[in-house]
Backbone bond lengths (Angstrom), bond angles and torsions (degrees), N, CA, C in turn:
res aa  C-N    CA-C-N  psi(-1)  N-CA   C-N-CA  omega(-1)  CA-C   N-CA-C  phi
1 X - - - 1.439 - - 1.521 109.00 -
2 X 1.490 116.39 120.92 1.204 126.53 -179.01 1.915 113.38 -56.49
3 X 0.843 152.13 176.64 1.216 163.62 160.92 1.696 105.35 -116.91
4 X 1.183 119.80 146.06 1.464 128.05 -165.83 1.575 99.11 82.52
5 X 1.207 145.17 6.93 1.462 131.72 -163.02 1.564 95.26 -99.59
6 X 1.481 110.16 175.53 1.466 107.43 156.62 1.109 107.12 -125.19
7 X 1.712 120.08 158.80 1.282 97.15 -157.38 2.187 91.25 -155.78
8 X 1.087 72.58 121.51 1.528 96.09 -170.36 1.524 110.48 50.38
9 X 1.384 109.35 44.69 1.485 121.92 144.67 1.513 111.04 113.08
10 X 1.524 96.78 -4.44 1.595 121.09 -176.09 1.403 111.60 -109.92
11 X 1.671 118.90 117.58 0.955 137.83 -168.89 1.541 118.66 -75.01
12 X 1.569 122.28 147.22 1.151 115.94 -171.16 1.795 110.69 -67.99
13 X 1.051 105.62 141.18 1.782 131.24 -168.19 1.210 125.69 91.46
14 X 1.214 93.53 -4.37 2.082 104.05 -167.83 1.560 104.73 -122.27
15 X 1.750 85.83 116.29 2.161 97.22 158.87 1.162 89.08 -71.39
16 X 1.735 99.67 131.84 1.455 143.07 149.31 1.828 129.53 -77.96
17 X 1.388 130.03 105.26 1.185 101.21 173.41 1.373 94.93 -137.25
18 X 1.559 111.83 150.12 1.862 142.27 -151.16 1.369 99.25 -120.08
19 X 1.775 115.92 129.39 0.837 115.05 170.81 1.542 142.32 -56.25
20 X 1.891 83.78 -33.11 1.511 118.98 -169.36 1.225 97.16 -95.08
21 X 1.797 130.33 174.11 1.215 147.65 140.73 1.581 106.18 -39.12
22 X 1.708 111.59 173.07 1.205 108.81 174.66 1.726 131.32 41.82
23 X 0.979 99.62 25.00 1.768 101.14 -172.25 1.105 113.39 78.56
24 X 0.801 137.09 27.64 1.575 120.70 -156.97 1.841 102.40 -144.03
25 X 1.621 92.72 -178.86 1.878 79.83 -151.38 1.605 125.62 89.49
26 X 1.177 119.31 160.60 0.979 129.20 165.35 1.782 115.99 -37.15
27 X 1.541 108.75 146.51 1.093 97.61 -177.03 1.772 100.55 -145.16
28 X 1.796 109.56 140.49 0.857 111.84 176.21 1.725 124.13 -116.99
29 X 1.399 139.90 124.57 1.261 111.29 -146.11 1.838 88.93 -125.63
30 X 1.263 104.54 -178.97 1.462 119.14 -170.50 1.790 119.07 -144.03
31 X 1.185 109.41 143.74 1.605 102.82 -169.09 2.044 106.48 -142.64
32 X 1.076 97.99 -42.26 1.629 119.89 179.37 1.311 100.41 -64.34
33 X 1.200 114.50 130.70 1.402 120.78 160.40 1.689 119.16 -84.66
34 X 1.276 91.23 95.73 1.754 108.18 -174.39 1.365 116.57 -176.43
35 X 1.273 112.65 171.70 1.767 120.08 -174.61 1.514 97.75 -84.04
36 X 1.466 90.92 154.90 1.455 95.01 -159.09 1.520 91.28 -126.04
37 X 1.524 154.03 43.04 1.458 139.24 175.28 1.587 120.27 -14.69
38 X 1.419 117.21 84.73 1.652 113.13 171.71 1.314 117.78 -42.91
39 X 1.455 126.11 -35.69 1.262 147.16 -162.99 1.772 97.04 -49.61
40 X 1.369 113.32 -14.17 1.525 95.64 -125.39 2.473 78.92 -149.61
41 X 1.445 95.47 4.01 1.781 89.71 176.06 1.625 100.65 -115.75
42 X 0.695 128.61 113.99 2.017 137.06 151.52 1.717 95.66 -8.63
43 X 1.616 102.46 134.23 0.998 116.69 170.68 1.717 106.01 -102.46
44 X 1.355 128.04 173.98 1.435 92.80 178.71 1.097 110.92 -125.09
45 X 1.353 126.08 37.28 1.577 155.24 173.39 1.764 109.36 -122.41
46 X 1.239 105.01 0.77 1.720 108.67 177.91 1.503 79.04 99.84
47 X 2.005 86.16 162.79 1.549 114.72 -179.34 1.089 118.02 54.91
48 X 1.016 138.09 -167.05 2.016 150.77 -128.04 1.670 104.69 -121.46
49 X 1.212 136.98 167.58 0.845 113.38 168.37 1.700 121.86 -109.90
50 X 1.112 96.21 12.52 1.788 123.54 177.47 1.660 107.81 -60.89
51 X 1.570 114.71 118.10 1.073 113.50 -155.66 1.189 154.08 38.04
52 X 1.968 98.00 53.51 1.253 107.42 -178.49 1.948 83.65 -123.93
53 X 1.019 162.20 16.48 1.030 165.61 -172.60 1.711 130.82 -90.90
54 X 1.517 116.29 96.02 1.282 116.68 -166.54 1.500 111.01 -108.30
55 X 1.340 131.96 -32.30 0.939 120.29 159.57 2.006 114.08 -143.43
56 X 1.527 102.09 -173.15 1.629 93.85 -158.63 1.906 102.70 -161.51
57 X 0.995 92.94 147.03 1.822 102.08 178.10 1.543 112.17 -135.26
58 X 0.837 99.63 129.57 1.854 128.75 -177.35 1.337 125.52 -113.43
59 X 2.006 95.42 80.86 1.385 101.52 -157.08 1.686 95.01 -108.80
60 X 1.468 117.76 25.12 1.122 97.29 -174.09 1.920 119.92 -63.91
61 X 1.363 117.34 -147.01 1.493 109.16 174.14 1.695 95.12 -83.03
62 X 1.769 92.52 166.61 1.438 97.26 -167.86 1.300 120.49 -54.82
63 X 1.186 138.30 144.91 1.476 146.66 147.28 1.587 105.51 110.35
64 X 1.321 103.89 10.04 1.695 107.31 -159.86 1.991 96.02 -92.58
65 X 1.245 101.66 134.76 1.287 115.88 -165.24 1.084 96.01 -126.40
66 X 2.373 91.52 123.73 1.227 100.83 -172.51 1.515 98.97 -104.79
67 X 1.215 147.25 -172.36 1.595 165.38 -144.27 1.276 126.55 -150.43
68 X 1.293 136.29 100.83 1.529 119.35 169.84 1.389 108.62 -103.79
69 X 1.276 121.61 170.28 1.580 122.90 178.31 1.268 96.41 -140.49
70 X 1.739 108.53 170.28 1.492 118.27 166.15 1.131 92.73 -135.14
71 X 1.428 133.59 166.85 1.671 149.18 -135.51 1.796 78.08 -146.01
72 X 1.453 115.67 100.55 1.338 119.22 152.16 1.829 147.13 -88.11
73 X 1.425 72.38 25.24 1.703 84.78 -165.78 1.335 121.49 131.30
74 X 1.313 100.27 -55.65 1.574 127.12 -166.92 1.504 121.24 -140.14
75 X 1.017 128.18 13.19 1.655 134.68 -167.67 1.426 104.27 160.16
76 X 1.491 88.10 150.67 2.132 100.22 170.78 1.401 102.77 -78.84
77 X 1.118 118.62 113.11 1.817 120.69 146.03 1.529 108.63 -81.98
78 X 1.724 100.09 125.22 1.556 90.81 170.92 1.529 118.95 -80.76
79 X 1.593 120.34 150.53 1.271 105.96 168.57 1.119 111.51 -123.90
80 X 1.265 131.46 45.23 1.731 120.90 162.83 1.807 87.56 166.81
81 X 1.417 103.49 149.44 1.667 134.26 -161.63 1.658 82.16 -133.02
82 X 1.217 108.93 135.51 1.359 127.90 170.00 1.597 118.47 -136.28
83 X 1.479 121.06 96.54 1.422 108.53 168.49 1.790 116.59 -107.76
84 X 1.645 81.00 150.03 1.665 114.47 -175.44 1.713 94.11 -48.25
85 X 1.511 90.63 146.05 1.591 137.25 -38.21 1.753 109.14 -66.44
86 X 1.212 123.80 150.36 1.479 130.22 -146.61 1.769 100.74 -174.40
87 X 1.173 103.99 128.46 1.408 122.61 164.15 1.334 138.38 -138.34
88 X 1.335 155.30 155.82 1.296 135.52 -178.59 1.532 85.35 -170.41
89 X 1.524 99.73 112.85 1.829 116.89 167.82 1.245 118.60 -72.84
90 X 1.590 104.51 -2.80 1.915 94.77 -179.16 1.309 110.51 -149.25
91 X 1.014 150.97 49.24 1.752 140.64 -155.99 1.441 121.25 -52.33
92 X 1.703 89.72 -16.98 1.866 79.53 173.51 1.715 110.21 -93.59
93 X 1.063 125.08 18.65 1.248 141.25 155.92 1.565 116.99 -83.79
94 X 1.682 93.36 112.27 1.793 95.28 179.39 1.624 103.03 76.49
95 X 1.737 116.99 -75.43 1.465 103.27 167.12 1.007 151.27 -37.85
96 X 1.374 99.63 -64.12 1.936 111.93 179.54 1.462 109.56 87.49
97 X 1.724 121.69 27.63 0.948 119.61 155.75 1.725 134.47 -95.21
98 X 1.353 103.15 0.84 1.320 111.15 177.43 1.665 112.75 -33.00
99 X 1.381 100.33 118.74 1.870 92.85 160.48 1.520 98.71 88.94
100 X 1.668 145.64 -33.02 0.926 166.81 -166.83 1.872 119.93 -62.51
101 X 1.360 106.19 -39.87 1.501 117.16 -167.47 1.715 91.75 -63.30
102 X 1.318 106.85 148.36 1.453 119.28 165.36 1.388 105.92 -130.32
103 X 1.491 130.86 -50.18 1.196 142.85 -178.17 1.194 125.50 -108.05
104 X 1.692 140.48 149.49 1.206 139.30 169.72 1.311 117.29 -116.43
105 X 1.388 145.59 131.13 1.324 136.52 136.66 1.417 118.76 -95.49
106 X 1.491 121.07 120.37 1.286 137.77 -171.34 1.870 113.42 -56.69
107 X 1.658 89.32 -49.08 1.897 96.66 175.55 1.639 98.58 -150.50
């Protein structure tokens, strides 16, 4: 896999994550290395974008590890580490994170 490519709709340096299966859906992307509270970004159908997230691509540069969290009440637990380059069209497949993401860290 080339580097500089884009790759299923997600541009090189930027975690990608899709509302829908298959890439598809709305898409919200990431570049800053920092926490990202979904709770707290515009969805663009109304509401947050915190647990609307089914699948995601991690095209940043190589080795760069992106972060998801879930909001348990009281603190982010992360549930899945993704390093570049990295994709997964379905998370609630095998995972059981469908719908689940609350937070992002980019690297």
């Amino acid at each position: 896999m080339a580097p500089l490519a884009t790759y299923y709709g997600c541009e090189y340096l930027y975690l990608c994550m899709f509302a829908d299966s298959g890439f598809s859906g709305y898409r919200i992307r990431f570049y800053d290395c920092i926490f990202v509270d979904l709770g707290g970004v515009n969805y663009p159908l109304g509401g947050k974008w915190n647990d609307r997230v089914t699948s995601y691509v991690n095209n940043q540069s190589p080795g760069t590890v992106g972060r998801a969290y879930n909001w348990n009440g009281s603190s982010f637990v992360q549930l899945f580490a993704t390093e570049a380059l990295d994709w997964n069209g379905n998370i609630g497949i095998g995972w059981n994170y469908n719908d689940m993401i609350d937070g992002v860290r980019a690297c």
